[in-house]
N, C-alpha and C positions, 0 to 999 in steps of 0.2 A: 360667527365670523372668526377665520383663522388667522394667527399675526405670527410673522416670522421671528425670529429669534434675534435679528441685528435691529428689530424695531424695538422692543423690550425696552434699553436704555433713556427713550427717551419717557418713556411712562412711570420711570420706577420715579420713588422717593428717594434711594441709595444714591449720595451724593458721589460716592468713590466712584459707580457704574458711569455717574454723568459724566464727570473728570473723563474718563477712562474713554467715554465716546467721544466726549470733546477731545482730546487728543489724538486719538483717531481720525476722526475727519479733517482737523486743522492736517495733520501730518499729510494723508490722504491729498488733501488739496495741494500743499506745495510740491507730492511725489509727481503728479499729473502735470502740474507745473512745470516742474523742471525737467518732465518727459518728452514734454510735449514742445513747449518752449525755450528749449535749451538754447539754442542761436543766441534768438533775439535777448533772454534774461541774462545770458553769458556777455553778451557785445553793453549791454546796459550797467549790469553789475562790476563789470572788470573780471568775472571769476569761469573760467575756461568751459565750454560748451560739453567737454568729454566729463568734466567732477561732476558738473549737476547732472549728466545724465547718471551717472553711477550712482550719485547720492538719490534723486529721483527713484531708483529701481532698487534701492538698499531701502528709502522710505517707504515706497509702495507696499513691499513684503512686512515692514516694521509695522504699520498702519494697518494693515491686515488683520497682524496677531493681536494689537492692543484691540482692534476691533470684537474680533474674538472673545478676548478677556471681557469686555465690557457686555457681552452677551449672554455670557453665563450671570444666572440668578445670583452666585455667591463666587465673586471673583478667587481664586484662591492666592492666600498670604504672599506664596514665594513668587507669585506671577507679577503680581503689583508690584510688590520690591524691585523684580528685576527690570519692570516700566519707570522703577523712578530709579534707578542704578544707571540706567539706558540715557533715562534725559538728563541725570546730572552728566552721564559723559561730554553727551553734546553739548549740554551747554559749556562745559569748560573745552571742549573740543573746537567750539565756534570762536571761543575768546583765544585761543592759540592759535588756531589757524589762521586769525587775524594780526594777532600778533610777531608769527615767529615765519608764515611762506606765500600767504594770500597778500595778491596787493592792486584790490578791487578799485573801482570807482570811490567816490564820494559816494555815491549812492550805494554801490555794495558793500560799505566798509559799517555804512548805518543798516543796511537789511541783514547780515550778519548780528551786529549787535542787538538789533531790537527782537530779533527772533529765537535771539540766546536768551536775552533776558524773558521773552516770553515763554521759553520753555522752560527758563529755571522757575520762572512765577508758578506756571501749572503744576511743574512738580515737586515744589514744596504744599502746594494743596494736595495734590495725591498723598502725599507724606503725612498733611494732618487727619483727611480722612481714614484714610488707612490704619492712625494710630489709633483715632476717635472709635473706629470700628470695633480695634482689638478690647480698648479701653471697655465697649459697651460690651464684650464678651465675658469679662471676668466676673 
């Protein structure tokens, strides 16, 4: 039986691969989202139908590549870093654009923050896996 390459991650033991698809797919899901959705999530959240689309089509290609990464057998060093470089942007990206030009709903002002902090969560695990990894190489 033949398995394709983006199925890999879910079988492996390599916690960083896991990370690396759960990231992917979370991101994946909100790029569709707010591709597809943009009206209604824009009129609900308070946050303009034209950003989520951008941000949606900036995600989608983002979610690709982590997907990618997380398909290769042995993710390589500089790729991952620049996956947790990426999500620490946003999430400090998410906490200022709430603070300093976004001025969402009640409800967008909490789905911004919960999804900052969810991405700061994951990528401080990609952080420890990734160190854990280097650490088991020496």
């Amino acid at each position: 039986m033949s398995t394709t390459p983006l199925a890999a991650p879910a079988r492996t033991t390599d916690p960083l691969r896991r990370l690396l698809a759960l990231d992917a797919v979370v991101t994946g899901g909100n790029a569709l989202a707010y591709l597809a959705l943009s009206g209604p999530l824009g009129r609900f959240l308070g946050i303009g139908s034209g950003l989520l689309l951008a941000l949606g089509a900036f995600l989608a290609v983002y979610a690709a590549g982590v997907g990618l990464l997380a398909a290769r057998p042995h993710p390589p060093t500089a790729g991952v870093r620049g996956v947790v470089e990426a999500n620490l942007g946003w999430t400090a990206a998410s906490f200022l654009a709430l603070a300093l030009w976004l001025s969402p709903t009640t409800a967008g002002a909490v789905w911004v923050v919960l999804q900052a902090l969810a991405v700061g969560g994951l990528t401080l695990l990609q952080h420890r896996a990734l160190r854990a990894r280097q650490s088991s190489q020496v």
